[in-house]
GUVO-776756 format. One line per 10 residues: number of its first residue (from 1); their letters; for each residue x, y, z of C-alpha. Coordinates in steps of 0.001 Angstrom, whole numbers, m for minus. Example, Ala and Ser with C-alpha at 12.3 -4.5 7.8 and 13.67 -1.06 7.14 Angstrom:
<recs>
1) AS) 12300 m4500 7800 ~ 13670 m1060 7140 .
</recs>
This chain:
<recs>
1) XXXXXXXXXX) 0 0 0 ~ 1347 3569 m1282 ~ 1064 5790 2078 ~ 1314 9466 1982 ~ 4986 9528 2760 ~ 5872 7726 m62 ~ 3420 10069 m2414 ~ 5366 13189 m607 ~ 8983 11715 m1052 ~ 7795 11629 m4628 .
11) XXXXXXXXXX) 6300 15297 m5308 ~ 9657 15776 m3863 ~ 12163 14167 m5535 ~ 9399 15827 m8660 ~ 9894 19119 m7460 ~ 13943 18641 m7134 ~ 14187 17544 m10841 ~ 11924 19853 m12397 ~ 13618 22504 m10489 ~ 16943 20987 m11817 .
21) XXXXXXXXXX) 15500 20905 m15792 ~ 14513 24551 m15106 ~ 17975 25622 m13778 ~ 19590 23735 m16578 ~ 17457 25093 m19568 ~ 17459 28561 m18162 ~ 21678 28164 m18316 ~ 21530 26325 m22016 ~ 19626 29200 m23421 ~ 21776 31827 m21507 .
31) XXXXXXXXXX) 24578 29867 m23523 ~ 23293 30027 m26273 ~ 22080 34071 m26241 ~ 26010 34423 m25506 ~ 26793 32329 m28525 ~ 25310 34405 m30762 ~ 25406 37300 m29435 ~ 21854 38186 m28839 ~ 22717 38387 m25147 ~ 23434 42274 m24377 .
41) XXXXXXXXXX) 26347 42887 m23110 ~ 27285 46425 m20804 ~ 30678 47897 m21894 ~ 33436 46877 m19988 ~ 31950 43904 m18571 ~ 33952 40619 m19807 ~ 31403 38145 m21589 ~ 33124 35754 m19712 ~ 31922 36657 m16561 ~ 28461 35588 m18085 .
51) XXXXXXXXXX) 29870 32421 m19428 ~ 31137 31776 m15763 ~ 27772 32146 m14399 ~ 26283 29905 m16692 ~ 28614 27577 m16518 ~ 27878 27905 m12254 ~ 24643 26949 m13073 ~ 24868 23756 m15639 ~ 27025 22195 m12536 ~ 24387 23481 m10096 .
61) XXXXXXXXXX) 21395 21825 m12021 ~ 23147 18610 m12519 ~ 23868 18841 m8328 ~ 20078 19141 m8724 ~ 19124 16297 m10741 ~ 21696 13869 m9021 ~ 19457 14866 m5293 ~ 16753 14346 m7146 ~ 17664 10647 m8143 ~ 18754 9884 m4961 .
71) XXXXXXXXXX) 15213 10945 m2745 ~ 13674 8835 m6067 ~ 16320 5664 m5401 ~ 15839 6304 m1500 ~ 11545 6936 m2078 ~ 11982 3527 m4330 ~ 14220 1800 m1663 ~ 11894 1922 1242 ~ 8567 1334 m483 ~ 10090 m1926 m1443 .
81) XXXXXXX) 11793 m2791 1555 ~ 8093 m2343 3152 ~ 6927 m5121 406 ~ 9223 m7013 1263 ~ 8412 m7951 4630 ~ 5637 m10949 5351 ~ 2771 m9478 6599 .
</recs>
C-alpha cells in the first residue's frame, strides 16, 4: 500500500528535478544568447563573466538532478523494503 509519505517523497524528488530541468534550460539558453550574441552585453563587462555564471549553473542543475535521483532511489528503496516484509 502507497502511504502518503511515499506520495510526498515523490512530489519531492518531482519538485527537485523539475527545479533541476529549469535551472539547466534557463543556463543552455543563456549559452546560447552568448553564442550568438543576442545576449546584451554592458561595456566593460567581460562576456566571460556571463559564461562563468552559466557555466555555475549547468554544474548546479546537474547537483540538482543527481538529489533528485537519490530521494527517487531512497523513495523507491523503502517502499520496497516495506513489500518485502511478510505481513
Amino acid at each position: 500500500m502507497v502511504t502518503r509519505a511515499d506520495r510526498s517523497r515523490d512530489v519531492v524528488a518531482m519538485l527537485v528535478l523539475l527545479a533541476g530541468a529549469a535551472l539547466y534550460a534557463y543556463a543552455w539558453f543563456g549559452m546560447h544568447n552568448l553564442a550568438t550574441h543576442q545576449l546584451v552585453i554592458p561595456q566593460g563587462v567581460p562576456a566571460m563573466r556571463y559564461f562563468d555564471t552559466y557555466w555555475q549553473m549547468f554544474r548546479v542543475a546537474k547537483l540538482f538532478f543527481i538529489a533528485g535521483a537519490a530521494v527517487l532511489a531512497w523513495s523507491f528503496w523503502s517502499f520496497s523494503r516495506r513489500l518485502d516484509k511478510p505481513a
